[in-house]
PASEBA-1860 file (N, C-alpha, C; in nm, 3 decimals):
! residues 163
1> XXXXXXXX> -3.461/0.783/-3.903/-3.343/0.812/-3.981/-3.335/0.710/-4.095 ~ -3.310/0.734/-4.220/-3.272/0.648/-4.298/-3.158/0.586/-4.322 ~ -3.148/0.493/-4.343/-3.052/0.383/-4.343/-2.921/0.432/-4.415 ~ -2.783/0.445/-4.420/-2.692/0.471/-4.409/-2.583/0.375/-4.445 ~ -2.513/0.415/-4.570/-2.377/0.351/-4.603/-2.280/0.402/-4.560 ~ -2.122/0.289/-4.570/-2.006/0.345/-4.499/-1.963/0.482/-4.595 ~ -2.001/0.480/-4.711/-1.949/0.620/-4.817/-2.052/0.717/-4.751 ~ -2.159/0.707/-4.680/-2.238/0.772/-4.653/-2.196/0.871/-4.507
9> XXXXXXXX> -2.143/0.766/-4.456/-2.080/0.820/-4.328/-1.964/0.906/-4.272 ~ -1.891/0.830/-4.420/-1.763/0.890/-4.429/-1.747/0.976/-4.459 ~ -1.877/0.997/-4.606/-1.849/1.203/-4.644/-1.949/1.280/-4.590 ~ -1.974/1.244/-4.463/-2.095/1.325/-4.390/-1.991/1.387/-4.281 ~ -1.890/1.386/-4.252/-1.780/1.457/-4.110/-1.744/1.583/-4.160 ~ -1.773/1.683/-4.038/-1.736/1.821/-4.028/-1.658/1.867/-3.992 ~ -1.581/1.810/-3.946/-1.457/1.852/-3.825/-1.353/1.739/-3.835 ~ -1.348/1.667/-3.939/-1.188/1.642/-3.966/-1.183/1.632/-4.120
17> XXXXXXXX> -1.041/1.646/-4.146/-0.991/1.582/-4.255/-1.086/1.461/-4.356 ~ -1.096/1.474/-4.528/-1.135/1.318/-4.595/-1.014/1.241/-4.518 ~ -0.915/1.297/-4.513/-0.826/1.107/-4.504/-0.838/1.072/-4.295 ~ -0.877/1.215/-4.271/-0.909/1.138/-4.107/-1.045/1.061/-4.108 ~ -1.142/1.126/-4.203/-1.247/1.054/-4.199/-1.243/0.876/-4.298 ~ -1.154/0.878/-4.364/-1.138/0.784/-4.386/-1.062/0.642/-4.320 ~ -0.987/0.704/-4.202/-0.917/0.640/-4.121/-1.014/0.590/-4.002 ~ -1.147/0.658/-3.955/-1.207/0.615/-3.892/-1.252/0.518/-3.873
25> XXXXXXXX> -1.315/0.424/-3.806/-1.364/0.262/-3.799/-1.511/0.356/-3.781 ~ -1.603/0.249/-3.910/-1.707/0.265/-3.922/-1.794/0.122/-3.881 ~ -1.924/0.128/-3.798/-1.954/-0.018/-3.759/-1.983/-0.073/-3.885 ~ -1.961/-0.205/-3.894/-1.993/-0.326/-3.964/-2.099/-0.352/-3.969 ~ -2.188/-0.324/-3.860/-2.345/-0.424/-3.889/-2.451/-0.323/-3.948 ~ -2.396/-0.237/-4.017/-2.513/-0.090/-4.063/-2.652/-0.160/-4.108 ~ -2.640/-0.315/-4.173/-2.750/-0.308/-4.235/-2.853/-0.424/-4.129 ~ -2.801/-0.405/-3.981/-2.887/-0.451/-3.895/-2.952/-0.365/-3.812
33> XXXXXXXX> -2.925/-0.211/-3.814/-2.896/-0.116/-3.733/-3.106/-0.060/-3.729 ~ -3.123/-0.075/-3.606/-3.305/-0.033/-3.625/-3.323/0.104/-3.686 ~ -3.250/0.122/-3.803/-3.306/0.262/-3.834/-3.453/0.369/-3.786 ~ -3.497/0.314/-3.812/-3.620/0.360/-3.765/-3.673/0.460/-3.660 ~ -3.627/0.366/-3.582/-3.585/0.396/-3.429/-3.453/0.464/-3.376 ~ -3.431/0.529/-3.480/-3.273/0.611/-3.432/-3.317/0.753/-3.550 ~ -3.240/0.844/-3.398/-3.251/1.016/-3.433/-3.140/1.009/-3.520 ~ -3.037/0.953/-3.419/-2.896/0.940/-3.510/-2.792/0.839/-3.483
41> XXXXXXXX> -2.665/0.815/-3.600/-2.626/0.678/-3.543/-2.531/0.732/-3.474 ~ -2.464/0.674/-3.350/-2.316/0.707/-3.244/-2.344/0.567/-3.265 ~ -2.162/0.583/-3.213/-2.080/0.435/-3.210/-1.934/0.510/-3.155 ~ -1.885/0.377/-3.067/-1.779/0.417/-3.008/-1.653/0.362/-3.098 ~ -1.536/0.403/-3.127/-1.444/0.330/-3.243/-1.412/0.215/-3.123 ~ -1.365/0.076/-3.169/-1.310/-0.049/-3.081/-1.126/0.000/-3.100 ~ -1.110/0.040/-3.172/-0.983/0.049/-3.158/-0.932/0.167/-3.099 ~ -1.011/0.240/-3.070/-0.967/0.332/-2.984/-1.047/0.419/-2.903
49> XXXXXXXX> -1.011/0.374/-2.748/-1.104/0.373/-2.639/-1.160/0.500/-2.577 ~ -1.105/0.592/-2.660/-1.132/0.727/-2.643/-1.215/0.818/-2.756 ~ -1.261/0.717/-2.848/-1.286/0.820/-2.976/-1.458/0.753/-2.950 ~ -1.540/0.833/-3.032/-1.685/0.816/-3.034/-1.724/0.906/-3.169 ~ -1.825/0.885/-3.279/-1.843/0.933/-3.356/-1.997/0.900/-3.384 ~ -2.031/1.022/-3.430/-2.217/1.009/-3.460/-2.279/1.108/-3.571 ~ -2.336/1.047/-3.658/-2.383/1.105/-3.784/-2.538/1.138/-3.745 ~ -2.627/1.247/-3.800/-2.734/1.265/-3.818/-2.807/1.335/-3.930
57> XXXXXXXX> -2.919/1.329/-3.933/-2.982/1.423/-4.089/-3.037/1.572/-4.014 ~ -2.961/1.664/-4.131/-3.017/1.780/-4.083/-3.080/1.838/-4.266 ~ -3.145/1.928/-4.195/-3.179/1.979/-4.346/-3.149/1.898/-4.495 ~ -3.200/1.786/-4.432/-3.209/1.680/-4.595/-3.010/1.646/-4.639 ~ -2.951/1.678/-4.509/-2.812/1.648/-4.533/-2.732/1.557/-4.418 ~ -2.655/1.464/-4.453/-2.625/1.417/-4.356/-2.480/1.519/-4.272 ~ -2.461/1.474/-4.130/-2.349/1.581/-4.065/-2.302/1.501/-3.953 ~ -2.178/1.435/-3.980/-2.069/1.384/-3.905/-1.994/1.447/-3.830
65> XXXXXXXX> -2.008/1.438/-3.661/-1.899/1.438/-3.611/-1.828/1.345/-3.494 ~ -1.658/1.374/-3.519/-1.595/1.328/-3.441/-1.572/1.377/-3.341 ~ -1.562/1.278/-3.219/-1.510/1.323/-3.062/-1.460/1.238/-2.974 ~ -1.421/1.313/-2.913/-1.363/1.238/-2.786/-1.389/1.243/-2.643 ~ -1.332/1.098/-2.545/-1.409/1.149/-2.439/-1.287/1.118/-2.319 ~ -1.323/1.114/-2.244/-1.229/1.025/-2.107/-1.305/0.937/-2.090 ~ -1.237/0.804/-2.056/-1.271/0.678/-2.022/-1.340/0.703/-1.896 ~ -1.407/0.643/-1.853/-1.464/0.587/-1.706/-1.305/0.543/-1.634
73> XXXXXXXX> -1.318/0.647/-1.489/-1.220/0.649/-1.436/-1.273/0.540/-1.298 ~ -1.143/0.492/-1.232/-1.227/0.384/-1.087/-1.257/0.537/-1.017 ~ -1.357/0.480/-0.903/-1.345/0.558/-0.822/-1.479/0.580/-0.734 ~ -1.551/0.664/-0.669/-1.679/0.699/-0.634/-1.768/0.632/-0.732 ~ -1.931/0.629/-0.650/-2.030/0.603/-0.777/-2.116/0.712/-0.798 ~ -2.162/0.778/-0.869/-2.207/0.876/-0.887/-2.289/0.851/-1.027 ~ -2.435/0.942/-1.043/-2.502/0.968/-1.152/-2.469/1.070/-1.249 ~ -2.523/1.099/-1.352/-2.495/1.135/-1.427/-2.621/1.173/-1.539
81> XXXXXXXX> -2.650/1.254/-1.616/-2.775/1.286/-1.732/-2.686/1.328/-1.820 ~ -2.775/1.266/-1.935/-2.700/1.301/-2.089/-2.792/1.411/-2.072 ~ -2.708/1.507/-2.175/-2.788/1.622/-2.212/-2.873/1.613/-2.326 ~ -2.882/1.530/-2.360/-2.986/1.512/-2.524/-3.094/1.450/-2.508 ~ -3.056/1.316/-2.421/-3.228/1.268/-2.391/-3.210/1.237/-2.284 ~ -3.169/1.289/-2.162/-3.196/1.285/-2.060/-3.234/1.159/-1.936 ~ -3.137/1.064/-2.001/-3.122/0.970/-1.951/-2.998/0.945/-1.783 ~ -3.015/0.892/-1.707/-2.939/0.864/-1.580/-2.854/0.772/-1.593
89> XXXXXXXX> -2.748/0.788/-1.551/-2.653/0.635/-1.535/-2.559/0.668/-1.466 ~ -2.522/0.559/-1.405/-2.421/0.531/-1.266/-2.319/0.580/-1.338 ~ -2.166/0.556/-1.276/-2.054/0.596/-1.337/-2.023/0.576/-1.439 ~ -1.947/0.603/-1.545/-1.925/0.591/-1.669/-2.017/0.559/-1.788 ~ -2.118/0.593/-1.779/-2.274/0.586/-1.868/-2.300/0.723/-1.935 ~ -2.242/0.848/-1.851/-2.211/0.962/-1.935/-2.094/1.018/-1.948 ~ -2.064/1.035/-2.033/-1.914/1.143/-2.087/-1.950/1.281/-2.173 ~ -1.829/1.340/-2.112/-1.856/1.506/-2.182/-1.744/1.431/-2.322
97> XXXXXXXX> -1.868/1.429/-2.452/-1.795/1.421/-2.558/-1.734/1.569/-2.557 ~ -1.627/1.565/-2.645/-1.569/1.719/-2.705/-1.545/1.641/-2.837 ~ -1.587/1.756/-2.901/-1.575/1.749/-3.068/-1.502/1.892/-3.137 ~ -1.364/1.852/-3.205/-1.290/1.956/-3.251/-1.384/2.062/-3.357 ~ -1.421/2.187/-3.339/-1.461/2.238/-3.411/-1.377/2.264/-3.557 ~ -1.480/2.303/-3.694/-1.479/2.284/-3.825/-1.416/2.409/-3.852 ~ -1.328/2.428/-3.928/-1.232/2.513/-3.967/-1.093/2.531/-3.935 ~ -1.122/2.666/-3.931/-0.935/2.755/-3.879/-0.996/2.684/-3.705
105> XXXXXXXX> -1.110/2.731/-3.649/-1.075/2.734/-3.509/-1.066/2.552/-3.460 ~ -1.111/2.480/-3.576/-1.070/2.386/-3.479/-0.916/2.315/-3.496 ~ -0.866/2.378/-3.657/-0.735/2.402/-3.646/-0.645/2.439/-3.558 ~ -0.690/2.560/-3.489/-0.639/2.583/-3.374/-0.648/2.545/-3.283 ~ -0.757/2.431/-3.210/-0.759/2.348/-3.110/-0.888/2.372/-3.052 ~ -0.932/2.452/-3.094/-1.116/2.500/-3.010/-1.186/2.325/-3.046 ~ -1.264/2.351/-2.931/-1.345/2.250/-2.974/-1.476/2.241/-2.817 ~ -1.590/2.196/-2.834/-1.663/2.201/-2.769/-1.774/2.088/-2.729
113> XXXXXXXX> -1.813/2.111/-2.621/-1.805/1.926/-2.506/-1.971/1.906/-2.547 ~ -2.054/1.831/-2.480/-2.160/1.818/-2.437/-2.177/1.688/-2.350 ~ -2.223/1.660/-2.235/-2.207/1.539/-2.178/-2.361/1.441/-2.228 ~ -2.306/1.327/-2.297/-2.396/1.236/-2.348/-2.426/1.080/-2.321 ~ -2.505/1.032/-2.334/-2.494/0.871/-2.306/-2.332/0.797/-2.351 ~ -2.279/0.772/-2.257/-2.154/0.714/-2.368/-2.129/0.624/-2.465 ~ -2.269/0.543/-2.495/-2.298/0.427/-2.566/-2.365/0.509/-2.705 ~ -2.412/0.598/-2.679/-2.492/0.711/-2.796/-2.615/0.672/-2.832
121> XXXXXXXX> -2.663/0.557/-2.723/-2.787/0.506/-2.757/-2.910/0.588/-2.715 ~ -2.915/0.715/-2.755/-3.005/0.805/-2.657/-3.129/0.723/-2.748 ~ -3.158/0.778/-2.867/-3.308/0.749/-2.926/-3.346/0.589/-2.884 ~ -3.252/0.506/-2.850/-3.295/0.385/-2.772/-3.397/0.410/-2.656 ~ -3.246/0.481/-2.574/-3.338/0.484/-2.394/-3.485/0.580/-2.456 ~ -3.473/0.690/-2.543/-3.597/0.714/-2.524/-3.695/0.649/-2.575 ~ -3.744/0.546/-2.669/-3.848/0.422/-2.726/-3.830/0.361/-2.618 ~ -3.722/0.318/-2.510/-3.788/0.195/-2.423/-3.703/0.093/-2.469
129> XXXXXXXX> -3.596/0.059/-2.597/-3.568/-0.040/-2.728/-3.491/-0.092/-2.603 ~ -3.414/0.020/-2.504/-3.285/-0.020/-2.430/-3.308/0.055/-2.298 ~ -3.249/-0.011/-2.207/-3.304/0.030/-1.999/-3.172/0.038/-2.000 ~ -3.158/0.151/-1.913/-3.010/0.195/-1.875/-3.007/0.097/-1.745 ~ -2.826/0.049/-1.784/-2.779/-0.021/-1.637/-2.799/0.077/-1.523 ~ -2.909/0.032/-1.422/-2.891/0.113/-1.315/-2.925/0.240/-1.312 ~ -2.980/0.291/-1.391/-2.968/0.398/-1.463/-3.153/0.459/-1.426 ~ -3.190/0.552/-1.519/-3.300/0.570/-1.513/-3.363/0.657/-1.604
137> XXXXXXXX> -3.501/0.649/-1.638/-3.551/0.724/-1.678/-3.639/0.801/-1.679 ~ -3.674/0.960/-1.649/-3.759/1.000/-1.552/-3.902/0.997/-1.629 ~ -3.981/0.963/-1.584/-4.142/0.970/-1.669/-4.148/1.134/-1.665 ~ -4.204/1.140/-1.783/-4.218/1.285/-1.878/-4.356/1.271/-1.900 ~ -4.408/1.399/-1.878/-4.561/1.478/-1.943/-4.537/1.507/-2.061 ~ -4.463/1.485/-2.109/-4.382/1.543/-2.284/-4.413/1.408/-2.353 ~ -4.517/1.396/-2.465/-4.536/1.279/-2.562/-4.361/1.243/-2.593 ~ -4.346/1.115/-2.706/-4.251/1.042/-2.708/-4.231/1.149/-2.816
145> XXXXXXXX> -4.297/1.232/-2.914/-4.262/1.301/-3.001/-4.202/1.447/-2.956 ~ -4.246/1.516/-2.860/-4.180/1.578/-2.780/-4.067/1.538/-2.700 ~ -4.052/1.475/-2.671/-3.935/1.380/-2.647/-3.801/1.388/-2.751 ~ -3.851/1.362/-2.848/-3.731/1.323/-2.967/-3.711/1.439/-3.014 ~ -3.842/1.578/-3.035/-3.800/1.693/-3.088/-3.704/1.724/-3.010 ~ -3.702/1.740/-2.859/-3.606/1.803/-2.806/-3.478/1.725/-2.772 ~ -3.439/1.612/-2.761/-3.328/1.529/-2.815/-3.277/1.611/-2.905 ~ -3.330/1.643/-3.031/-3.309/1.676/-3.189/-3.247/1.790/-3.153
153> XXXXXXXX> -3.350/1.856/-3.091/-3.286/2.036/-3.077/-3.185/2.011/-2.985 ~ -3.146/1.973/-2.891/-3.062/1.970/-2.810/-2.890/1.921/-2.862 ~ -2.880/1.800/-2.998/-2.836/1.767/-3.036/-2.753/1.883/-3.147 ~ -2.866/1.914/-3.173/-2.853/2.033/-3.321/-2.787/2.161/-3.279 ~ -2.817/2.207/-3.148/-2.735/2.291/-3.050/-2.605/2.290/-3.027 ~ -2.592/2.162/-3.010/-2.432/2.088/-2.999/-2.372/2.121/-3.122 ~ -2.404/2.068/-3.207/-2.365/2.046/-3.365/-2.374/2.224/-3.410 ~ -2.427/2.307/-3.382/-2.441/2.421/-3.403/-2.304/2.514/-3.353
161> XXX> -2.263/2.479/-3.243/-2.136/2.521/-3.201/-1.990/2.506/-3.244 ~ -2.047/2.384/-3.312/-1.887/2.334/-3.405/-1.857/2.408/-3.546 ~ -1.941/2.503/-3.547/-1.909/2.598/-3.700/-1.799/2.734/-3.722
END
């Protein structure tokens, strides 16, 4: 992925408002961020413990969206797989983001989930960059490039539903 400004981020969102997207907390350290090594950027907002937001390149364009999740509740321990890269983690390591869909319907309140790493570090766990707490990752017959295509498609699926 190529490297990414906060104007970059900000007019890349599909599903809210310029002035919601401008209200968003965008990370600070963009210009430490391993581009390289990232499908796409997620980040969780600090100021608010429920919001998560992640930009990616599609067709030579960038495409922002916002979502939300439920916190990690106490309780049982239990696993969990992101649906994008297919990573394991104990309790609260995955959340079903929901992201308000773009238009009238998400005007009206539609909006649609996918359960993901809650850190959004998928293109991490898949390079190896980052080991899930406790967590796991299953060895694949699928090269690392097969790997990331289907991350991509899986991602793009998601993002495909919010129209």
């Amino acid at each position: 992925m190529r490297s990414l400004t906060e104007q970059d981020i900000r007019s890349s969102f599909v599903n809210c408002s310029k002035g919601e997207a401008k209200r968003l907390s965008v990370p600070r350290d963009l210009a430490e961020r391993p581009w390289d090594d990232l499908d796409f950027l997620g980040w969780r907002d600090p100021g608010a413990p429920d919001r998560s937001c992640l930009v990616t390149e599609r067709d030579d364009r960038l495409v922002g969206v916002a979502m939300r999740f439920q916190p990690a509740q106490r309780g049982f321990l239990h696993r969990s797989m992101c649906s994008l890269c297919l990573t394991t983690h104990p309790r609260g390591g995955v959340s079903l983001m929901t992201a308000r869909k773009s238009g009238a319907a998400g005007r009206e309140g539609n909006s649609v989930g996918a359960y993901m790493c809650t850190d959004l570090a998928c293109s991490l766990y898949l390079r190896g960059r980052k080991v899930p707490e406790t967590g796991a990752r299953f060895e694949e017959s699928l090269t690392l490039e097969e790997q990331i295509a289907r991350t991509k498609d899986s991602l793009f699926g998601f993002l495909d539903k919010l129209r």
